[in-house]
C-alpha positions in Angstrom: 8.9 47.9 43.2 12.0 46.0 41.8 11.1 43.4 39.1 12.0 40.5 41.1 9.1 41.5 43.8 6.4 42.0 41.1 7.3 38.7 39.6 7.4 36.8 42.9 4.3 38.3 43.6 2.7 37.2 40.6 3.6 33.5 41.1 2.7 33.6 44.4 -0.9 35.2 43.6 0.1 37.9 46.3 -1.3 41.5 45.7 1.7 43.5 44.8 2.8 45.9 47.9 1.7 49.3 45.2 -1.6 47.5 44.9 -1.3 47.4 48.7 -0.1 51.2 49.4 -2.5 52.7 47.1 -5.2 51.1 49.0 -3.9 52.3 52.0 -3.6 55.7 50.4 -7.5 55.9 49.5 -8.3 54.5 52.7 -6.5 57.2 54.4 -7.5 60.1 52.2 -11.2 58.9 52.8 -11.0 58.7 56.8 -13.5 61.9 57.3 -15.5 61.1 54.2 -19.4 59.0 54.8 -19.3 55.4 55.6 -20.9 54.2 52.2 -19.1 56.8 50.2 -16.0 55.1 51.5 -17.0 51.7 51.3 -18.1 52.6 47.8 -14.4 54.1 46.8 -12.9 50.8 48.6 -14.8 48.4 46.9 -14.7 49.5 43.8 -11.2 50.1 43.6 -10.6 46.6 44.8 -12.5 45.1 41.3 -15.8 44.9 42.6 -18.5 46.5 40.7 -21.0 48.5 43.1 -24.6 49.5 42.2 -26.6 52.0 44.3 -30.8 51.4 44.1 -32.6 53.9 45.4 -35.5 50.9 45.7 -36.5 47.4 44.5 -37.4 48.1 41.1 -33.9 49.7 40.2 -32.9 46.6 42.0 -34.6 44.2 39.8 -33.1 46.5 36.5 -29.9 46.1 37.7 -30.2 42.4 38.4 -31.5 41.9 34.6 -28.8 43.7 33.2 -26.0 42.0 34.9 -27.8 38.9 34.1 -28.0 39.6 30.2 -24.6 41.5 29.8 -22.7 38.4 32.0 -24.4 35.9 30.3 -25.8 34.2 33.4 -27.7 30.6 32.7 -27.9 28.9 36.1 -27.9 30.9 39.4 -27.2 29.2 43.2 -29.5 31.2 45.4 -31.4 29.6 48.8 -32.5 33.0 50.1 -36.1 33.2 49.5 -36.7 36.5 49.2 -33.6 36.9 46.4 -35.6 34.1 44.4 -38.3 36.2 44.0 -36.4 38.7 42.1 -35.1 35.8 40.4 -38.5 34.6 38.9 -39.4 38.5 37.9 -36.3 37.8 35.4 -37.0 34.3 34.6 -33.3 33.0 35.3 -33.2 28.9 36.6 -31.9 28.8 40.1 -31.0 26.3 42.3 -31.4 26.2 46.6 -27.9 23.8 46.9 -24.6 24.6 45.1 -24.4 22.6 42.0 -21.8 22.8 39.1 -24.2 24.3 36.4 -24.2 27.2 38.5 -22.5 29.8 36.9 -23.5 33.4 39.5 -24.9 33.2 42.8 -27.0 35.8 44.1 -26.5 36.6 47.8 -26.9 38.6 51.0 -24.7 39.3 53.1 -24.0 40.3 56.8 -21.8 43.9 56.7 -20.1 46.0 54.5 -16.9 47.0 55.6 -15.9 50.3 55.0 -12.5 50.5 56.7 -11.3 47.9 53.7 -14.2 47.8 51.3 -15.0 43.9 52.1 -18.3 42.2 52.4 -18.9 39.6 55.6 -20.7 36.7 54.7 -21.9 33.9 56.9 -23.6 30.6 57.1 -26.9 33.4 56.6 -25.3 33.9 53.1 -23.7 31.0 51.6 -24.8 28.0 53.7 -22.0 25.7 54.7 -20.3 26.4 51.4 -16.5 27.7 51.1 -16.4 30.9 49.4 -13.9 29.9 47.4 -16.8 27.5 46.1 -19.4 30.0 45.2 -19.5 30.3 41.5 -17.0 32.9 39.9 -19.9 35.7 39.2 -21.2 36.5 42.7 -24.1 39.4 43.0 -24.8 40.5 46.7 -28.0 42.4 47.2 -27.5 44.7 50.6 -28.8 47.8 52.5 -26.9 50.9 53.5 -27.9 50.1 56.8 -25.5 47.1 56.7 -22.5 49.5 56.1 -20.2 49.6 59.5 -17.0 51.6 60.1 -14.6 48.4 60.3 -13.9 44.3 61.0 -14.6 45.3 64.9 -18.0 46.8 64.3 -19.4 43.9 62.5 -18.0 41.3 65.4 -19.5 43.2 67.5 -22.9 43.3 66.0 -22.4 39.6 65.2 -21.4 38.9 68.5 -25.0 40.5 70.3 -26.9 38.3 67.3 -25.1 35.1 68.6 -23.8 32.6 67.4 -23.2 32.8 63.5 -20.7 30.0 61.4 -18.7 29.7 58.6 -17.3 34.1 58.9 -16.0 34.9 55.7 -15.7 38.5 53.8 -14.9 39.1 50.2 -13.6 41.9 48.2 -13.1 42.7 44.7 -13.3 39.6 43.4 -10.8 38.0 45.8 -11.7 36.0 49.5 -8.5 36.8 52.4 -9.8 33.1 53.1 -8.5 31.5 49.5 -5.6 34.0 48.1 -4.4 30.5 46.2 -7.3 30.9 44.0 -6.8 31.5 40.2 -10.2 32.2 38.9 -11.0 35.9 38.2 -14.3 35.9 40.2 -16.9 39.3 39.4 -18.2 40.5 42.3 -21.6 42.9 41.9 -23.1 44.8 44.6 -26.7 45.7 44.7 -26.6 48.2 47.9 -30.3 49.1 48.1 -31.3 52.7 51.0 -33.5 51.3 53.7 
């Protein structure tokens, strides 16, 4: 790539076309390979940091550790069953998105393994714009929720009705706010069935 494309891509906050190619290159070379083994490659490579849990308790080890070696004081998290895990570690949390909230601690709908992104919903994240969730994100999911590509999960989403504010992130990055310039850490807690 010239120099003057890698610089307007850097003021622009566009990926650069390598970044772009290479993804297309691991996508490609992983075509035959297992669903979560690709979205696992994907993700990663995208800046996301993915944790397999066999069960809950490595779950709630993981959760700890993130919480400790990020620093996390103030957590936005409305899902009931996540605040449990939550209260096992003894971090504050809150049910509405507030600005002392420095991680939030989600679900999500799918995992997308064509592209490695995560589908969040009005389930996840309320009525809230992702690119207002707090820079340190943690997603707790099952492989169950792992689906080949985009048109799987509207698909699925489609026979479960009607679901608002469709979103996915990857990486650290939303396709919905690319103007963003906050580094955002995005951890996944994929948990087997």
């Amino acid at each position: 790539m010239n120099l003057f494309k890698k610089i307007v891509s850097k003021l622009t906050n566009q990926p650069e076309e390598d970044d772009k190619q290479s993804m297309e290159k691991l996508g490609d070379s992983l075509k035959n390979a297992d669903l979560d083994y690709k979205f696992a490659q994907l993700f990663t490579h995208s800046g996301g940091f993915f944790n397999y849990c066999a069960d809950e308790a490595e779950a709630l080890q993981t959760l700890n550790q993130i919480v400790k070696i990020e620093d996390i004081q103030n957590i936005f998290c409305w899902d009931k069953e996540l605040q449990s895990f939550l209260n096992v570690v003894k971090k504050p949390y809150t049910s509405e998105m507030e600005y002392s909230n420095d991680a939030a601690f989600i679900t999500c709908e799918y995992l997308i393994a064509y592209d490695g992104r995560i589908m969040l919903s009005h389930n996840n994240i309320l009525h809230y714009h992702s690119s207002k969730l707090p820079n340190k994100i943690i997603v707790m999911a099952n492989v169950s929720q792992i689906v080949n590509n985009l048109n799987d999960a509207m698909g699925k989403i489609k026979r479960n009705g009607n679901i608002k504010n469709l979103t996915s992130i990857s990486g650290g990055k939303s396709n919905m706010d690319t103007s963003s310039t906050t580094n955002t850490k995005l951890f996944l807690l994929l948990l087997e069935d």
